[in-house]
Every structure is written in structure tokens, then in C-alpha cells.
C-alpha positions in Angstrom: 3.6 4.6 -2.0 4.5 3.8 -5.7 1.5 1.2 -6.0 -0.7 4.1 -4.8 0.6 6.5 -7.1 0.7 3.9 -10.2 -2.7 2.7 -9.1 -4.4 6.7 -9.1 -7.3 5.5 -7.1 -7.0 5.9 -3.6 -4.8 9.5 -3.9 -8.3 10.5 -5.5 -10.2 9.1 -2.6 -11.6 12.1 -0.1 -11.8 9.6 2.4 -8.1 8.3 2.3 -6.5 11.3 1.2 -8.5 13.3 4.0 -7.6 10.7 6.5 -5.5 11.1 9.8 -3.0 8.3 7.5 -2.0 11.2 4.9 0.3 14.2 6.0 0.0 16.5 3.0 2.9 19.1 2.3 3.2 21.8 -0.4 5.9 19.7 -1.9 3.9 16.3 -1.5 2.6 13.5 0.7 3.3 11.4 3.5 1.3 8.0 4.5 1.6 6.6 8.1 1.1 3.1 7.1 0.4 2.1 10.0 -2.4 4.5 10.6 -3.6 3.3 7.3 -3.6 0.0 8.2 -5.5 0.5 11.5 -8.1 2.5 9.4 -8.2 -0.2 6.4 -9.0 -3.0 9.1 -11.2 -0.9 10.9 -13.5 -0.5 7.5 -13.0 3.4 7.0 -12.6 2.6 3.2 -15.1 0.6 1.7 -14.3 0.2 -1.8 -14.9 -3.5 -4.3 -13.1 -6.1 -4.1 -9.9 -5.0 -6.2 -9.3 -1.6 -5.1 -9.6 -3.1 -1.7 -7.0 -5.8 -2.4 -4.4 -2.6 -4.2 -4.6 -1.0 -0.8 -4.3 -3.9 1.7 -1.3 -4.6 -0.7 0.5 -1.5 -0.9 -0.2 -0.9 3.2 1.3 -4.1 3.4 4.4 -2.9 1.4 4.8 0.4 3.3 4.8 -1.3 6.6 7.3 -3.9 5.5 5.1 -6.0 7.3 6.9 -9.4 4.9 9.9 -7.8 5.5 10.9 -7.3 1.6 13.4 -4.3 2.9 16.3 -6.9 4.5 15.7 -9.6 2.2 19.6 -10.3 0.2 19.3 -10.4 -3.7 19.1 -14.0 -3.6 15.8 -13.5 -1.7 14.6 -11.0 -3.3 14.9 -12.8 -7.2 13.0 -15.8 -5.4 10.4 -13.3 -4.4 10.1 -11.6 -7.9 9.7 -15.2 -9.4 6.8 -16.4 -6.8 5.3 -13.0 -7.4 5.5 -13.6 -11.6 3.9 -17.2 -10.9 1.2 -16.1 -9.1 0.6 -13.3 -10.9 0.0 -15.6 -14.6 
């Protein structure tokens, strides 16, 4: 959810935020990842390139689907290092 919130785009989105994926409170929001990700691959968002990549990535990440959440700190530096390299 951070990448969403960081990136300001989607939570601005009618679309997404009215989507059966967002559970809205008083007190905030809550995204059923995998309802997003069932809409995202499905096309209900069409967006460019980029914003399209922001939320295939932070679906990703709220799904755990590469599994960050039981990775050890060993795992998780090599992870933040392949992340730096590919993102220079």
C-alpha cells in the first residue's frame, strides 16, 4: 500500500478507488490485492506504460506474490542490492 500512497496516482483514480478491490472506512482504506490483481489483468485500469508498471508492482507487493515477507535478513539485503542494480 505504501507504493500507492507514495505514488498518489491510483488513490486518485475513480476507477480504482471505486473498484470492488478498495474497502474504504472513515478511518482509511483497505485493498484486496487479489481483487486488484484479477481486475489489473483483466484491463479495468488502462493507464500508460509507467503508472501501469507502479501498480502491477505494488499489487505484486501486497500479494507477496515473490514472497519478500519470509525472506531472512540475509535475503532480504541481497534483494535490496539487485533492486539498487536494476534500478541505476
Amino acid at each position: 500500500m505504501g507504493l500507492l500512497v507514495e505514488h498518489e496516482h491510483w488513490l486518485h483514480r475513480r476507477d480504482f478507488i471505486d473498484s470492488d478491490a478498495i474497502y474504504r472506512y472513515p478511518d482509511g482504506a483497505y485493498v484486496n490485492f487479489t481483487r486488484a490483481r484479477e481486475l489489473f489483468d483483466g484491463g479495468a485500469f488502462p493507464a500508460s506504460s509507467s503508472e501501469r508498471a507502479v501498480l502491477d508492482l505494488a499489487i505484486a507487493l501486497g500479494e507477496d506474490r515473490y514472497r519478500i515477507a519470509g525472506l531472512g535478513g540475509a535475503h532480504r539485503d541481497m534483494l535490496r542490492t539487485a533492486l539498487a542494480t536494476a534500478l541505476d
